[in-house]
C-alpha positions in Angstrom: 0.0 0.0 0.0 1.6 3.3 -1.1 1.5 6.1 0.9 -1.6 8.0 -0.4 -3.5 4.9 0.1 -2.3 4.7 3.5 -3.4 7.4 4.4 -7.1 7.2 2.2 -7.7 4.1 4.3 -7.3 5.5 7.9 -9.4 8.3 7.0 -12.3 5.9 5.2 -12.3 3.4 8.4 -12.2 6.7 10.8 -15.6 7.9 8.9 -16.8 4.5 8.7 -17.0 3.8 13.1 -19.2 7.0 12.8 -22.8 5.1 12.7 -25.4 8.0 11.8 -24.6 9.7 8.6 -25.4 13.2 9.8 -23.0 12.5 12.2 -20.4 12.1 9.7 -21.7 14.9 7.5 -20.8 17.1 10.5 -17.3 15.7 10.5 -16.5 15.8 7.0 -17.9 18.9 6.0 -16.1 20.8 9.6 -12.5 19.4 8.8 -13.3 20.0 4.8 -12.4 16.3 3.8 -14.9 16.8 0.9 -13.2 19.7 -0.6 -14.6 22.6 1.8 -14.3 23.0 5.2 -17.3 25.2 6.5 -18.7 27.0 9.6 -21.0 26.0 12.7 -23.3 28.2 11.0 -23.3 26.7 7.5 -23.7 23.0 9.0 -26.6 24.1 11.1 -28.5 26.0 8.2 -28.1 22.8 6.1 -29.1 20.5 9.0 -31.9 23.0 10.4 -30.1 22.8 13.9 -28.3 25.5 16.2 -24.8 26.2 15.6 -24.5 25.8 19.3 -25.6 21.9 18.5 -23.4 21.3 15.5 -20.5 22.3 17.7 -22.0 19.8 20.8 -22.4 17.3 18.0 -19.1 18.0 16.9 -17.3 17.6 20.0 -18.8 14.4 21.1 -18.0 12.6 18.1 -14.3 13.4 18.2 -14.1 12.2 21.6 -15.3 8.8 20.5 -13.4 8.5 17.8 -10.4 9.7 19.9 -11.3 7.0 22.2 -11.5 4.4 19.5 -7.7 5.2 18.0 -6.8 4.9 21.7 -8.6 1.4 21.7 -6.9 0.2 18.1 -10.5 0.2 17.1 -10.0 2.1 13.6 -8.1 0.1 11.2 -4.8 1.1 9.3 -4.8 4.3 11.7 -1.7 2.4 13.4 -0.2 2.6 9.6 -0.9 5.9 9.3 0.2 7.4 12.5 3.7 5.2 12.0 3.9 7.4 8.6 3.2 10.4 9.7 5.6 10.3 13.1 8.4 9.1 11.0 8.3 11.8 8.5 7.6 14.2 11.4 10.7 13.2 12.9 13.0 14.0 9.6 11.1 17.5 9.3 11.8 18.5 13.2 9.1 16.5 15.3 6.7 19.2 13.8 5.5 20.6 10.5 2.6 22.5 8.8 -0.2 20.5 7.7 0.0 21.7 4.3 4.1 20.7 4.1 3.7 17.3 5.8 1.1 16.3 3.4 3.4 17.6 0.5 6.2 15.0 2.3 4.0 12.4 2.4 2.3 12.6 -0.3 4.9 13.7 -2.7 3.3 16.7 -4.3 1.6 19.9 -3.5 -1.5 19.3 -1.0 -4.8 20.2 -2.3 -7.5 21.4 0.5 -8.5 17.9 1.2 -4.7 16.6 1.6 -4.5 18.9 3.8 -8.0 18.6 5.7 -6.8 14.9 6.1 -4.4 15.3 8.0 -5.3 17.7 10.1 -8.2 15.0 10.8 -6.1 12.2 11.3 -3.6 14.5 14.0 -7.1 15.6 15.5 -8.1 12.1 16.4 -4.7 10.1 16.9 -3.7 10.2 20.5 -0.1 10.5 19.0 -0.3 13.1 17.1 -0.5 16.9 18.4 -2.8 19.5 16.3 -1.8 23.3 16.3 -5.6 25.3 15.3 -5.0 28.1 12.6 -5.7 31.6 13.7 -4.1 34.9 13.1 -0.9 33.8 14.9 -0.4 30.0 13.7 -0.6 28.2 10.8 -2.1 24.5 10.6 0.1 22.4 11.7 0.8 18.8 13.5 3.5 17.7 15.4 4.6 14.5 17.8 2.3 14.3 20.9 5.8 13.6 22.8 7.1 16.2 22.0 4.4 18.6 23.5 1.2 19.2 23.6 -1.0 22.6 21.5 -0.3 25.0 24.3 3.6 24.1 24.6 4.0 23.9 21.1 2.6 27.9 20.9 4.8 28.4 23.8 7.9 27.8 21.7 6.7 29.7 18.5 6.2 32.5 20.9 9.4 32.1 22.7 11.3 32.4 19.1 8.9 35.4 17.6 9.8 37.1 20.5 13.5 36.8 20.5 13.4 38.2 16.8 11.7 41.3 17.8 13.8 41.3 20.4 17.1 41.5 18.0 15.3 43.7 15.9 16.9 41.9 12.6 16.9 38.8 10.8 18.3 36.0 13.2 19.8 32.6 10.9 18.8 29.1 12.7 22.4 28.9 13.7 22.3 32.5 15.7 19.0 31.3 17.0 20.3 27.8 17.8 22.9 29.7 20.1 20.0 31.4 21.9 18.2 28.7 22.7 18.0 25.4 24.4 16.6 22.7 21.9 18.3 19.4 20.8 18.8 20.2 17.0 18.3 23.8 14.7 16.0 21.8 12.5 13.5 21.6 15.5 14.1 25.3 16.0 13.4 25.7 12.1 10.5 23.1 12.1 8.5 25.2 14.8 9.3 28.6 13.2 7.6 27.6 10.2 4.4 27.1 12.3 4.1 31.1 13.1 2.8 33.3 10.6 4.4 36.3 11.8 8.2 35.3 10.9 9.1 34.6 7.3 12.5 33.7 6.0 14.6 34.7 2.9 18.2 33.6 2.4 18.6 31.3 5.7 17.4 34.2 7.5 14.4 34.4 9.8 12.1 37.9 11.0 9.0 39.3 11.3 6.8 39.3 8.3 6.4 42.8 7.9 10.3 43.1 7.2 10.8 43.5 3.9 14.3 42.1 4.2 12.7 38.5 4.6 9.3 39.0 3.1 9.9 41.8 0.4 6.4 42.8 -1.1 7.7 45.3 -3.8 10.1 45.9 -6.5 11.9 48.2 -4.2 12.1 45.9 -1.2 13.5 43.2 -3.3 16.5 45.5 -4.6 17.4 46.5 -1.5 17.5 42.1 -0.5 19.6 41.9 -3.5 22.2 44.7 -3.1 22.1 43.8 0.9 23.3 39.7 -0.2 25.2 41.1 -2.6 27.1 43.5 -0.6 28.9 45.6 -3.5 27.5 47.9 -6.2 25.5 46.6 -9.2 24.4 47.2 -12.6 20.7 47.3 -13.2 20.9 44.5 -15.5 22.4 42.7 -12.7 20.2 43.4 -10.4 17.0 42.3 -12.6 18.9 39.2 -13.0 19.1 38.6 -9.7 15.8 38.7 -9.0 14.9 36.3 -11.3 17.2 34.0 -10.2 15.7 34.3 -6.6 13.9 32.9 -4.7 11.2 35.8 -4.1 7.5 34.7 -4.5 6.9 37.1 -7.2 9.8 37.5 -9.4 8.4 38.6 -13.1 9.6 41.7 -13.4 11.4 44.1 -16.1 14.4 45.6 -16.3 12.8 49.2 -17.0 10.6 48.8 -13.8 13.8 47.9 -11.7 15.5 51.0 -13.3 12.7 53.1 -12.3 12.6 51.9 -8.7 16.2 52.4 -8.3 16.0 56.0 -9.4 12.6 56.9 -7.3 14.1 55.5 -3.8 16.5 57.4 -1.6 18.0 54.2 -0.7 19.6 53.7 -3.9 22.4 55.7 -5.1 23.6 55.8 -8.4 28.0 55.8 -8.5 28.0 54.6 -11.9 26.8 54.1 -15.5 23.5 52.4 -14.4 25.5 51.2 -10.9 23.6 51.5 -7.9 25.0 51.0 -4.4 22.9 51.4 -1.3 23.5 54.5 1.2 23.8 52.7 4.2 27.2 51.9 2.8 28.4 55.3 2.6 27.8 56.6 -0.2 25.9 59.9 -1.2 24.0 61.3 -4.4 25.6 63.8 -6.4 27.9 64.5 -9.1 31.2 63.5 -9.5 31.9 67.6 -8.9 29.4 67.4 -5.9 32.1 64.2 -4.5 35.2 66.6 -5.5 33.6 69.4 -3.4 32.8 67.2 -0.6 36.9 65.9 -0.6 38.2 69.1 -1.4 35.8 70.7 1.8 37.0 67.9 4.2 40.8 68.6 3.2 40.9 72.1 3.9 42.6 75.0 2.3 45.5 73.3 1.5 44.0 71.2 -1.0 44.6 67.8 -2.4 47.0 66.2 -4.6 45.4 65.4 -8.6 46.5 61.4 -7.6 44.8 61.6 -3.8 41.3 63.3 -5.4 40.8 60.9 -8.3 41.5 57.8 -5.5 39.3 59.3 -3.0 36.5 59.8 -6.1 36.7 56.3 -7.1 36.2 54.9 -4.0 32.6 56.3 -4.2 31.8 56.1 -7.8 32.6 53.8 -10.9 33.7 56.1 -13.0 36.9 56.4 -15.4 39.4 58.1 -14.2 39.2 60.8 -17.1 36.1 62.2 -16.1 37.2 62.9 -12.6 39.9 64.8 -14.6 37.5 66.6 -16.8 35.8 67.6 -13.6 38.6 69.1 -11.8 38.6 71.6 -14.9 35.8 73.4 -13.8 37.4 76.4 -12.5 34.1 78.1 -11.1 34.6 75.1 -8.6 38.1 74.0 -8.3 41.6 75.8 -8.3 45.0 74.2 -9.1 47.3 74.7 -6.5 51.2 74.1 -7.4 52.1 71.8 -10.0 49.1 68.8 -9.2 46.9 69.9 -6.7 43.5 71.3 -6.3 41.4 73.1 -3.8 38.0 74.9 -3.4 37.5 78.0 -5.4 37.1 81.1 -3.2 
């Protein structure tokens, strides 16, 4: 029996120890193993009951079937749960519904992969089941390994020490922080919060766009940032698309028009772009002479010292900085080579 099936028949037999059919209607159509999961309210309209009864109904029938797995009343649920711990135990003792079933099942889980398992780790006294909400995604882990309110406890515990950093933390930094047995458990229960996301082997809150970049702009900045040098703006777009951001389709023009809007970018080149939390300023290449010849004083710089001191802040030949230093509304030549600010 391959895995699917496996898995098809602990979820049949689990149905099938349910004796009145509105009774399993209730189940199947809570937990969505039909294809859509829907509310107390929906279940109740259809069934001309209270939501208040559905969810009675509800309750009482998962503690019998909780009772039966615990009895080794439902058959191949032993099978199942074997299947499930052990690929639970290479992803970190706990995973996301929707990324266990894509393990198990070897390809992306549809709505009622997903609403099988979260079944099966609902009613299996080994299994642990994390509830969805605004804070947690789905997910299932080993019931040894804690129960819902520990497992929450340790998502917490890591979303907190992020903040706490106030940047991107990698599972190794993390690992150092905390007290687990191995950095895949620490990455395993990350994955369950929804308010972390992680880009490059780097983990922080969702709304920075350093891990979760939402825009064109954001997802410069991650490239330059990896990068950690200047770039073309060909480059860059190649980068992109060569990442692994969710939404990567973009064009070259847009990226050029991005770079030239934000403040963040500056340009230091023919269409090169550094970022100016490196050091670098806008301006001219006469703008960077004024600024080197201002810090120097009045006695000026040396031709050889100005052009060095230029192209450490802009990819430019060294004849234009020459050019530049022509401008005699700006600059005077001092002795045989050197240059200061015009009076």
């Amino acid at each position: 029996m391959n895995n699917a099936d496996t898995i098809a028949k602990a979820i049949e037999n689990s149905l099938s120890i349910i004796e009145q059919e509105r009774e399993r209607e209730i189940i199947s159509r809570r937990f969505g193993l039909n294809g859509h999961k829907e509310t107390l309210e929906q279940i109740g309209e259809m069934l001309s009951i209270t939501r208040e009864r559905v969810r009675q109904l509800e309750k009482a029938i998962l503690i019998r079937l909780r009772i039966a797995a615990e009895e080794g009343k439902i058959a191949n649920l032993a099978a199942a749960e074997k299947l499930i711990i052990r690929n639970l135990t290479e992803m970190g003792r706990v995973a996301r519904s929707s990324d266990l079933a894509k393990k198990i099942l070897g390809h992306e889980a549809t709505p009622v992969d997903k609403a099988n398992f979260s079944f099966l780790g609902e009613i299996s006294p080994a299994l642990t089941i994390i509830t969805e909400n605004d804070k947690y995604h789905n997910a299932i882990g080993i019931a040894e390994y804690g129960d819902e309110k520990a497992l929450r406890v340790k998502v917490d515990e890591i979303v907190s020490l992020i903040k706490a950093n106030k940047k991107p933390l990698s599972i190794d930094e993390l690992d150092e922080k905390l007290n687990y047995e191995h950095p895949s458990h620490i990455e395993a229960v990350a994955r369950i919060s929804k308010l972390l996301s992680t880009l490059n082997d780097q983990w922080g809150l969702t709304k920075w766009p350093t891990v979760n970049p939402k825009n064109i702009r954001d997802k410069i900045y991650v490239v330059l940032e990896e990068h950690k040098e200047p770039m073309h703006f060909n480059d860059i777009a190649k980068a992109i698309s060569s990442s692994d951001f969710k939404r990567k389709n973009v064009t070259v023009q847009a990226i050029h028009n991005e770079l030239i809007k934000d403040s963040r970018f500056v340009l230091i080149g023919r269409g090169i772009y550094a970022l100016d939390s490196w050091g670098y300023q806008k301006g001219t290449v006469s703008d960077i002479i004024t600024k080197i010849l201002r810090n120097a004083g009045d006695e000026g710089l040396s031709r050889k010292e100005i052009v060095k001191q230029v192209l450490k802040e802009r990819k430019v030949k060294e004849t234009t900085v020459l050019l530049n230093l022509q401008n005699k509304s700006l600059f005077t030549k001092v002795g045989k080579d050197g240059y200061k600010l015009a009076a």
